[in-house]
Gaussian input, Z-matrix of N, CA and C with variables (Angstrom, degrees):
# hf/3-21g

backbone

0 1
 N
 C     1     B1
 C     2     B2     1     A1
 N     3     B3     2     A2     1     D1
 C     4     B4     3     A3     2     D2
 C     5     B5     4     A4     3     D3
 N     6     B6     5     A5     4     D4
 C     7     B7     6     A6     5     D5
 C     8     B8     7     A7     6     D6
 N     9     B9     8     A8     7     D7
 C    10    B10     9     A9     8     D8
 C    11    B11    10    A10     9     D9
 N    12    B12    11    A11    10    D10
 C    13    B13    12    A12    11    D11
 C    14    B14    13    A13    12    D12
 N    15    B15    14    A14    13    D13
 C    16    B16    15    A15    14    D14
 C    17    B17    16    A16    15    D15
 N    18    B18    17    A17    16    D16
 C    19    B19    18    A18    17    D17
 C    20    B20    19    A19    18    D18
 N    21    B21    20    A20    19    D19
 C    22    B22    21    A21    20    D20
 C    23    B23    22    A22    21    D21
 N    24    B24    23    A23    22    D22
 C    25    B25    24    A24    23    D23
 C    26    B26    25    A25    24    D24
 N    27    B27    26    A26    25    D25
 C    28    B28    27    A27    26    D26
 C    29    B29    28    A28    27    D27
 N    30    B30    29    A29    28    D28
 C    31    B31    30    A30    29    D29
 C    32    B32    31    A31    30    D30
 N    33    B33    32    A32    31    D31
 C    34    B34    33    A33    32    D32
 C    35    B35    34    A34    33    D33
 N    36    B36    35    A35    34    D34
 C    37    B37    36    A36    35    D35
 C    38    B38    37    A37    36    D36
 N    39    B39    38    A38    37    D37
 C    40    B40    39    A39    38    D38
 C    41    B41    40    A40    39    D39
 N    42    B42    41    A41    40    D40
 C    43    B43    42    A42    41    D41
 C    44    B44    43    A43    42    D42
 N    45    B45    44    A44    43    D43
 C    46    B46    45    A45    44    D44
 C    47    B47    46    A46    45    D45
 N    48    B48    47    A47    46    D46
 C    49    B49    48    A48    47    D47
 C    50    B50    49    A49    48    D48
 N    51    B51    50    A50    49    D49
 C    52    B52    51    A51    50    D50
 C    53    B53    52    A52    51    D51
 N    54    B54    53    A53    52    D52
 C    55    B55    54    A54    53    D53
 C    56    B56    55    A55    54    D54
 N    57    B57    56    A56    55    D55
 C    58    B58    57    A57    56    D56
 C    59    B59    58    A58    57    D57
 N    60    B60    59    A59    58    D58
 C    61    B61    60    A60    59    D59
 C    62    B62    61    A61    60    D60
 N    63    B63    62    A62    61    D61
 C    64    B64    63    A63    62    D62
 C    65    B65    64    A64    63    D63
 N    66    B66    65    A65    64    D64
 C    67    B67    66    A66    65    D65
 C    68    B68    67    A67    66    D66
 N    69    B69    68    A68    67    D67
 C    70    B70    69    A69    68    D68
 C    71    B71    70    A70    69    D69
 N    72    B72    71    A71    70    D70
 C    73    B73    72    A72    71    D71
 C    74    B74    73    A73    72    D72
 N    75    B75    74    A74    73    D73
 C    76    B76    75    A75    74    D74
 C    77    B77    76    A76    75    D75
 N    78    B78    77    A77    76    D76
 C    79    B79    78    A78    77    D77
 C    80    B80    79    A79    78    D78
 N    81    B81    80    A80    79    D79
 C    82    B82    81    A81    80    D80
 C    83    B83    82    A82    81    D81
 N    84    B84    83    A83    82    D82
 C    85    B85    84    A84    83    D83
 C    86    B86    85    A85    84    D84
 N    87    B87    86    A86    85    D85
 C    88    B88    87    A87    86    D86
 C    89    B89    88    A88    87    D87
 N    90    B90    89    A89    88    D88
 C    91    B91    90    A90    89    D89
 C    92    B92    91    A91    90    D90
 N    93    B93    92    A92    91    D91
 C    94    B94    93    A93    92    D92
 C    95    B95    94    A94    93    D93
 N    96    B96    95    A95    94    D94
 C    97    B97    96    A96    95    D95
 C    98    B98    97    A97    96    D96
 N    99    B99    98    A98    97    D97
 C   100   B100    99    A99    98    D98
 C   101   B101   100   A100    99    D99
 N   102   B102   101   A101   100   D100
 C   103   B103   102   A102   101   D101
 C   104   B104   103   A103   102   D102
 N   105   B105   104   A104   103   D103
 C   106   B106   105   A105   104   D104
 C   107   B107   106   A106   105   D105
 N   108   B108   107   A107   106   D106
 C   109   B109   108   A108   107   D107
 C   110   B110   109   A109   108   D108
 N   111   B111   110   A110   109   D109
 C   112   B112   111   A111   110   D110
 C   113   B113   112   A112   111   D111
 N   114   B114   113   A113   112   D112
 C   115   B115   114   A114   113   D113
 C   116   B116   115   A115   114   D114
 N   117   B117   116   A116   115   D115
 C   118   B118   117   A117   116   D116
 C   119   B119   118   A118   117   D117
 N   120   B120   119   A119   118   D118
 C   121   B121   120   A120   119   D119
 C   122   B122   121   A121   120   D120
 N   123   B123   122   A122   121   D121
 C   124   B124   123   A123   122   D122
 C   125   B125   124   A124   123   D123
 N   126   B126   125   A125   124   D124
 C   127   B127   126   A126   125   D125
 C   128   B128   127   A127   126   D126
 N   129   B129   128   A128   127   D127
 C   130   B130   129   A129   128   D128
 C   131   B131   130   A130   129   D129
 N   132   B132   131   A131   130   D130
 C   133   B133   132   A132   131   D131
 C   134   B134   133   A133   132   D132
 N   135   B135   134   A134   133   D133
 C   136   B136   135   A135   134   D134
 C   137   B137   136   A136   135   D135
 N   138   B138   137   A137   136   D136
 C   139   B139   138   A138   137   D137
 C   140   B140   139   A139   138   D138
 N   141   B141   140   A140   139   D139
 C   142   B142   141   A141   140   D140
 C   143   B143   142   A142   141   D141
 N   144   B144   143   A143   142   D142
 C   145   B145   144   A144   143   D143
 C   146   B146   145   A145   144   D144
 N   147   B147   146   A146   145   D145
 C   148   B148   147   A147   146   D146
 C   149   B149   148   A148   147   D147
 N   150   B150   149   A149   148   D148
 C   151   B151   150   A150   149   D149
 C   152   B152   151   A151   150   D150
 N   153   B153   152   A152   151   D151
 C   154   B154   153   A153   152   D152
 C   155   B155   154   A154   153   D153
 N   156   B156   155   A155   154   D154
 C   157   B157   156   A156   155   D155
 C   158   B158   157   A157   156   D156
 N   159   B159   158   A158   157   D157
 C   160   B160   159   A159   158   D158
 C   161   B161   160   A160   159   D159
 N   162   B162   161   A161   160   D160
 C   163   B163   162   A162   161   D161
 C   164   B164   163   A163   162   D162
 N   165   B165   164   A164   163   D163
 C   166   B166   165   A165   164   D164
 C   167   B167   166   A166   165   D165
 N   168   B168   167   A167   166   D166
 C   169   B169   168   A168   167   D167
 C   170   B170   169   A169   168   D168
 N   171   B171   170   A170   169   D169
 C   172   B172   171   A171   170   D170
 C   173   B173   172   A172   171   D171

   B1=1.4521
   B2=1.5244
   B3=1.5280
   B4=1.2528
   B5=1.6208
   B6=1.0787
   B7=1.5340
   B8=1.5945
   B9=1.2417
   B10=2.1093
   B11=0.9315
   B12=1.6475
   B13=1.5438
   B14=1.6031
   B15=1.4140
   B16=1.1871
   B17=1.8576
   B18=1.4225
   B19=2.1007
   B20=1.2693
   B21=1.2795
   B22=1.2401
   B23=1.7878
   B24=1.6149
   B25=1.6890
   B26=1.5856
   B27=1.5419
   B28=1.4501
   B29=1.2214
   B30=1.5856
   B31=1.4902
   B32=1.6608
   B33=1.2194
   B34=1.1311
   B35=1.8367
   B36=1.6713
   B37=1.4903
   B38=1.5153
   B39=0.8274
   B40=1.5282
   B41=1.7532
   B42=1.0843
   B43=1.6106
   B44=1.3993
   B45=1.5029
   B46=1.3771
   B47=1.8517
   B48=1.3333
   B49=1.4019
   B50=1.4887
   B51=1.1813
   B52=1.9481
   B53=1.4087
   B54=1.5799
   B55=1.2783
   B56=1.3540
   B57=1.4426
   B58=1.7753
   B59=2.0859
   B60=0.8966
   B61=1.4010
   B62=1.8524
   B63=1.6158
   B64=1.8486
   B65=1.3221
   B66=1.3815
   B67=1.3054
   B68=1.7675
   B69=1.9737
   B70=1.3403
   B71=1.3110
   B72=1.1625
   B73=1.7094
   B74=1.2508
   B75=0.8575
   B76=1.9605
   B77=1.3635
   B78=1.6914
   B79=1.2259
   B80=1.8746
   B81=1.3192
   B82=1.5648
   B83=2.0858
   B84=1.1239
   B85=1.8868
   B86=1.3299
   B87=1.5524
   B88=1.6102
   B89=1.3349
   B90=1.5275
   B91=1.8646
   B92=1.6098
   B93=1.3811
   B94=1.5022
   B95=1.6953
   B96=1.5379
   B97=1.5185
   B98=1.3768
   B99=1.4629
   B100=1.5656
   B101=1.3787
   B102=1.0329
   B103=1.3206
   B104=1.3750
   B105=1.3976
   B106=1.4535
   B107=1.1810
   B108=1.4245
   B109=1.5000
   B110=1.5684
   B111=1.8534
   B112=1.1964
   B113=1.4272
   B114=1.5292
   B115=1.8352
   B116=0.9949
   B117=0.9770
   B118=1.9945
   B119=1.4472
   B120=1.4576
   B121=1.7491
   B122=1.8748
   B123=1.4478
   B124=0.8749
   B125=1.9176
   B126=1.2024
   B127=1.3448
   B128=1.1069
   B129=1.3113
   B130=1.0873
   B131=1.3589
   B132=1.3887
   B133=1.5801
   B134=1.7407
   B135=1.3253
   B136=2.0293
   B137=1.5961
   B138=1.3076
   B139=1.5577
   B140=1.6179
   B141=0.9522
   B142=1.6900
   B143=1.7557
   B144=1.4077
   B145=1.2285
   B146=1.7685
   B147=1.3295
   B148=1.6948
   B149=1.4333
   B150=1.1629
   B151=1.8609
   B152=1.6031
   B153=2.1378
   B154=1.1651
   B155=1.6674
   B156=1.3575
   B157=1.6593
   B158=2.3540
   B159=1.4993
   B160=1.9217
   B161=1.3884
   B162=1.6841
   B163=1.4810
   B164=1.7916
   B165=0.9317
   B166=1.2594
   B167=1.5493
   B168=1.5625
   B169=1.0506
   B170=2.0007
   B171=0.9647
   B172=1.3610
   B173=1.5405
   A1=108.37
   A2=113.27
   A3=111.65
   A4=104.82
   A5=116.10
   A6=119.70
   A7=112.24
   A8=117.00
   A9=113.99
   A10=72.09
   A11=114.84
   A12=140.09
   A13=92.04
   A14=97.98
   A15=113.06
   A16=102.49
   A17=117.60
   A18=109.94
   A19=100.84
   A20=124.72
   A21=104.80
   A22=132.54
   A23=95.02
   A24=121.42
   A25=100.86
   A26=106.81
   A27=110.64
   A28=93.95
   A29=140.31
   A30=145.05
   A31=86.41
   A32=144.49
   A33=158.20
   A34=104.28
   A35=86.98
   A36=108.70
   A37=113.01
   A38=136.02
   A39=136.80
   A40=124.60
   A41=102.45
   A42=92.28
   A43=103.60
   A44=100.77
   A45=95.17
   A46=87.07
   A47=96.32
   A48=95.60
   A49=132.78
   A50=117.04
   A51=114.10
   A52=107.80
   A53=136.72
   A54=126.47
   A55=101.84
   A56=114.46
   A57=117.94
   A58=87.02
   A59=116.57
   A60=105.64
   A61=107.27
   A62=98.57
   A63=117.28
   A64=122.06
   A65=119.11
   A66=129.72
   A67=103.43
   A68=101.97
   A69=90.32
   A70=119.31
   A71=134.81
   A72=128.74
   A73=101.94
   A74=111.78
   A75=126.61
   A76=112.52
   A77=113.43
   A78=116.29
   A79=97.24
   A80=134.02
   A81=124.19
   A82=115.44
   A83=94.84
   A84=88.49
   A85=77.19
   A86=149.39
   A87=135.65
   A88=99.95
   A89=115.01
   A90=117.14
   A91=82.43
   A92=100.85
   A93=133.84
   A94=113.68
   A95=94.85
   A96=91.51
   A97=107.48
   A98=132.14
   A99=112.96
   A100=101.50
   A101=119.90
   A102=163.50
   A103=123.52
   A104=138.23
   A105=126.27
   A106=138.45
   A107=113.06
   A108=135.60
   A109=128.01
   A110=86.54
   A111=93.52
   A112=113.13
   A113=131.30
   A114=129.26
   A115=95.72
   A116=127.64
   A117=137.09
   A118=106.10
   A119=78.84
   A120=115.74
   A121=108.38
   A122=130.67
   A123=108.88
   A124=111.37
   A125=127.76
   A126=129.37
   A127=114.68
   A128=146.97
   A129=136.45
   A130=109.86
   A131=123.43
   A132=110.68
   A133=96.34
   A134=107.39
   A135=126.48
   A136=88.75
   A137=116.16
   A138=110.34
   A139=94.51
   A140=125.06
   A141=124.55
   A142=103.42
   A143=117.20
   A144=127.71
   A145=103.95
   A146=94.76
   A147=122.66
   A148=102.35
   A149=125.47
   A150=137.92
   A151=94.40
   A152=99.10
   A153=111.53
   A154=132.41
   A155=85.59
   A156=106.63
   A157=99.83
   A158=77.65
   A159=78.98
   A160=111.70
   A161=107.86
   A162=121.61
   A163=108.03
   A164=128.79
   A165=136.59
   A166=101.76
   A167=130.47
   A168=111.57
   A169=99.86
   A170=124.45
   A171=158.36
   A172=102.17
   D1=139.92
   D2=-169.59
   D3=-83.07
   D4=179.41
   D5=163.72
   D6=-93.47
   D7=176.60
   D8=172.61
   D9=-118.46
   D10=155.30
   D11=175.87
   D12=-139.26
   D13=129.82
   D14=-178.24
   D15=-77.97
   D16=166.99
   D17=166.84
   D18=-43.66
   D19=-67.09
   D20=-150.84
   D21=-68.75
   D22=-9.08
   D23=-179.85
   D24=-74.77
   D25=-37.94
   D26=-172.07
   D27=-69.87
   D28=-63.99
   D29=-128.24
   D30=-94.51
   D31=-12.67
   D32=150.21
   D33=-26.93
   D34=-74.27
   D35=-176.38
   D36=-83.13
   D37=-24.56
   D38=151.70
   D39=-103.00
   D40=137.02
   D41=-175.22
   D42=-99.35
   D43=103.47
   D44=-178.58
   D45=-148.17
   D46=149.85
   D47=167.75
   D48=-88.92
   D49=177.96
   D50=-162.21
   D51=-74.85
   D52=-5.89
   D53=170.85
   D54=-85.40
   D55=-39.03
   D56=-161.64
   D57=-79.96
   D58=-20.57
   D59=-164.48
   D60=-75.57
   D61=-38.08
   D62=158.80
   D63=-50.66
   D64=-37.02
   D65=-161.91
   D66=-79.79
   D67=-51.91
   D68=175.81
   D69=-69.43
   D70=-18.30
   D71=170.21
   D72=-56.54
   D73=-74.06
   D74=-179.59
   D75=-20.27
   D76=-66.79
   D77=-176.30
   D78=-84.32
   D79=41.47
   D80=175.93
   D81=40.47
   D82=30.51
   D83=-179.18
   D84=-93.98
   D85=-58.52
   D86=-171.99
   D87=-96.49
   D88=115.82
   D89=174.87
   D90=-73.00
   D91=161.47
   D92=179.91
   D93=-154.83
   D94=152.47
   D95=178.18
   D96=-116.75
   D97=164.77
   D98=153.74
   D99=-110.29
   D100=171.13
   D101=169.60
   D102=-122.00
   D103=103.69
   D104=-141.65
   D105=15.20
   D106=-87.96
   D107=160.18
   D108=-57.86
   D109=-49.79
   D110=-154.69
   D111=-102.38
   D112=178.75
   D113=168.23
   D114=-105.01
   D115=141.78
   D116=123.55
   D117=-104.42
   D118=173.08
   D119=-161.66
   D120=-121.73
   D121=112.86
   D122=-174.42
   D123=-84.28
   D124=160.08
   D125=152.66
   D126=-33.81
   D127=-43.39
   D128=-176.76
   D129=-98.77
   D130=11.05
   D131=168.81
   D132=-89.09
   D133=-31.57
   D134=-171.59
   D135=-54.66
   D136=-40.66
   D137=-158.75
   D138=-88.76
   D139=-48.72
   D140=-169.57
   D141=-58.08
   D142=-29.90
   D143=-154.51
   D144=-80.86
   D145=-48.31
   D146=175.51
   D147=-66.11
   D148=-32.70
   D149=-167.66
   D150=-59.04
   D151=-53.32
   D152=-160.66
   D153=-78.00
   D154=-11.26
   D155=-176.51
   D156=-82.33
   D157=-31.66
   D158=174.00
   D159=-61.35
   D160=-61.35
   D161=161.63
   D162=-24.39
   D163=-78.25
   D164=-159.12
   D165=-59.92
   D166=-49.40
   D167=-157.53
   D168=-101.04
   D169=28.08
   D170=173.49
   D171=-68.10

């Protein structure tokens, strides 16, 4: 079971800032869930996401 990572747990683990962190949800490069209000991010979307940035610069 994954964990929910709140933005700031994610931007923790990626250094990215809070517009670029919107943008990848937006455009689906980080899947996210909501929960009423709010999004999370699971660990394993952080890891698939990071997988994909290897992929790319490959």
């Amino acid at each position: 079971m994954s964990k929910l990572l709140t933005e700031q747990e994610v931007r923790k683990l990626i250094p990215i800032g809070h517009s670029k962190y919107y943008e990848l949800i937006g455009t689906g490069a980080l899947r996210s869930v909501k929960i009423g209000r709010r999004r999370f991010v699971t660990e394993q979307a952080v890891v698939d996401y990071i997988a994909g940035l290897d992929q790319a610069a490959a």
